[in-house]
C-alpha positions in Angstrom: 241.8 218.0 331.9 240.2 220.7 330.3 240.5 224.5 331.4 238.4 226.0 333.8 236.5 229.1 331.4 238.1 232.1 332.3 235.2 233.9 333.1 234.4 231.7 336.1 236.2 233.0 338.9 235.6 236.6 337.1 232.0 235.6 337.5 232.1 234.4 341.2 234.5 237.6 342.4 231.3 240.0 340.9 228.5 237.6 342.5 229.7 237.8 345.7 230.4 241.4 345.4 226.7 241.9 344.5 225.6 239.3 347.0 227.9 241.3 350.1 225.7 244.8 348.6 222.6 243.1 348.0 222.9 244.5 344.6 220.7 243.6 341.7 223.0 245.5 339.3 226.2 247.0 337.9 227.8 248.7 335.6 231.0 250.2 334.5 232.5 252.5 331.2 235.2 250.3 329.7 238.9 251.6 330.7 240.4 253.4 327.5 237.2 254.4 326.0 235.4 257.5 326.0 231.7 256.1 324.6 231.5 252.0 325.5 230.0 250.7 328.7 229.5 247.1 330.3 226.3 246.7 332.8 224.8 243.8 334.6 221.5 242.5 336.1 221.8 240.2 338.8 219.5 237.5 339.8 221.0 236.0 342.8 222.4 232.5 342.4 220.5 231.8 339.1 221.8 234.4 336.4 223.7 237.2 335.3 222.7 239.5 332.3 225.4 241.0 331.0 225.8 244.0 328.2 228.2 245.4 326.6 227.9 248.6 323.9 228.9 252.1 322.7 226.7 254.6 323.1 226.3 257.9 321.2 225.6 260.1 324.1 228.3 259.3 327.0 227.8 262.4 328.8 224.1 260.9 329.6 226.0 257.6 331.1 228.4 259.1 332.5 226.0 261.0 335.2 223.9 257.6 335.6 227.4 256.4 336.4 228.2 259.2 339.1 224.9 258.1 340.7 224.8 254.8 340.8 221.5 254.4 338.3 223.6 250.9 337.0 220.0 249.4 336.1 219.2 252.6 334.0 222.2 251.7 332.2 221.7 248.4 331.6 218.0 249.2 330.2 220.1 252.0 328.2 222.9 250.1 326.9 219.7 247.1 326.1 217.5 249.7 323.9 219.4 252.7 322.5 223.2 251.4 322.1 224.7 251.0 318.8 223.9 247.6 317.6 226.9 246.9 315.6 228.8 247.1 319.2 226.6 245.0 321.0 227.8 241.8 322.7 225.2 239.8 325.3 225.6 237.2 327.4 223.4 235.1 329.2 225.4 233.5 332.4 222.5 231.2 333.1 223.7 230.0 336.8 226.0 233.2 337.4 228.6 231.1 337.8 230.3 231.9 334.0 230.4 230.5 330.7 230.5 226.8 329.9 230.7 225.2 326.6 228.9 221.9 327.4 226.3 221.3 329.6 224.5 218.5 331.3 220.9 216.8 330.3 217.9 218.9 330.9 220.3 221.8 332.0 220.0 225.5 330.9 222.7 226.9 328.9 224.7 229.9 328.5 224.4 232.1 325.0 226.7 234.7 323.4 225.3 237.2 321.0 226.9 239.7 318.7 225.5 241.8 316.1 226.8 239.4 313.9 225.6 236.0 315.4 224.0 234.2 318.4 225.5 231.1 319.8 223.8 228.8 322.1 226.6 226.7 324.4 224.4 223.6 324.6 227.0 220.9 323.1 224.9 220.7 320.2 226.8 222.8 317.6 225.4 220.6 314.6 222.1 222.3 315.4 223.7 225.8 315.0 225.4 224.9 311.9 229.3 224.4 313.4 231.9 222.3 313.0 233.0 221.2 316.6 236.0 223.1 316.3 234.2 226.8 314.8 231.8 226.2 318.2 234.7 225.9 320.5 236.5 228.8 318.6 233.2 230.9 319.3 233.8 229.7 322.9 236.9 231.2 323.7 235.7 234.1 321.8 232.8 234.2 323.9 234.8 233.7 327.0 237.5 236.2 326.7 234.8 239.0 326.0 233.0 237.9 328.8 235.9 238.0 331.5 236.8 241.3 329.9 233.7 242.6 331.0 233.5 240.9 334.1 236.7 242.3 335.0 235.2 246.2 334.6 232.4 245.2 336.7 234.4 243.3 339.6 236.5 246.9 339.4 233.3 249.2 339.4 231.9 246.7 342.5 235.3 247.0 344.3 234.9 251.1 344.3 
């Protein structure tokens, strides 16, 4: 049997965090670094919007941290980040990444400066070998449980 993504229970932990707050949004800056951030907009029980990025003026973050302006970040990280550092994930069904998905079901996506991968079980489409799209997968998954795992310790605070 295969694996259960890792950023599924990641994902449930910071839903029902938001869900207990009646949160729309979070965000955290990224343990270690003095200039990279992770923010999230919620949509209860259908999707999670999650960013990750540096950003050239931290100071400015850092007091939208201290207040709790999470959506300002996550409209800052969206429009003024660097690009190259960008990583964004669509969690269609907040419930974390999937590499398949069922008939007339949305599907997650994972985009990086350098590419944008849908996870619709149709890596033909996209160009992959079935092996490159599940590589991109894990990829995809371990960045997104890294971030998860900021928020979930930003939403425990």
């Amino acid at each position: 049997m295969a694996q259960e993504p890792r950023s599924a229970v990641l994902a449930k932990q910071l839903t029902d965090l938001l869900d207990k707050t009646k949160a729309d949004s979070i965000a955290a800056k990224e343990p270690g670094e003095k200039d990279h951030y992770v923010a999230a907009l919620y949509f209860a029980g259908s999707q999670l919007l999650v960013i990750e990025a540096r950003y050239s003026v931290p100071v400015l973050l850092d007091e939208k941290l201290a207040k709790k302006d999470y959506r300002e970040i996550y409209m800052d990280l969206n429009s003024a980040s660097a690009p190259e550092s960008r990583v964004f994930i669509v969690d269609l069904g907040a419930n974390g990444l999937s590499p398949k998905r069922d008939e007339n079901q949305p599907y997650d996506t994972y985009e990086t400066a350098a590419r944008r991968v849908q996870f619709d079980s149709d890596w033909k489409k996209q160009n992959l070998t079935e092996e490159e799209y599940m590589k991109l997968f894990a990829e995809a998954d371990a960045a997104y449980a890294k971030m998860l795992t900021s928020l979930v310790a930003q939403a425990k605070r």
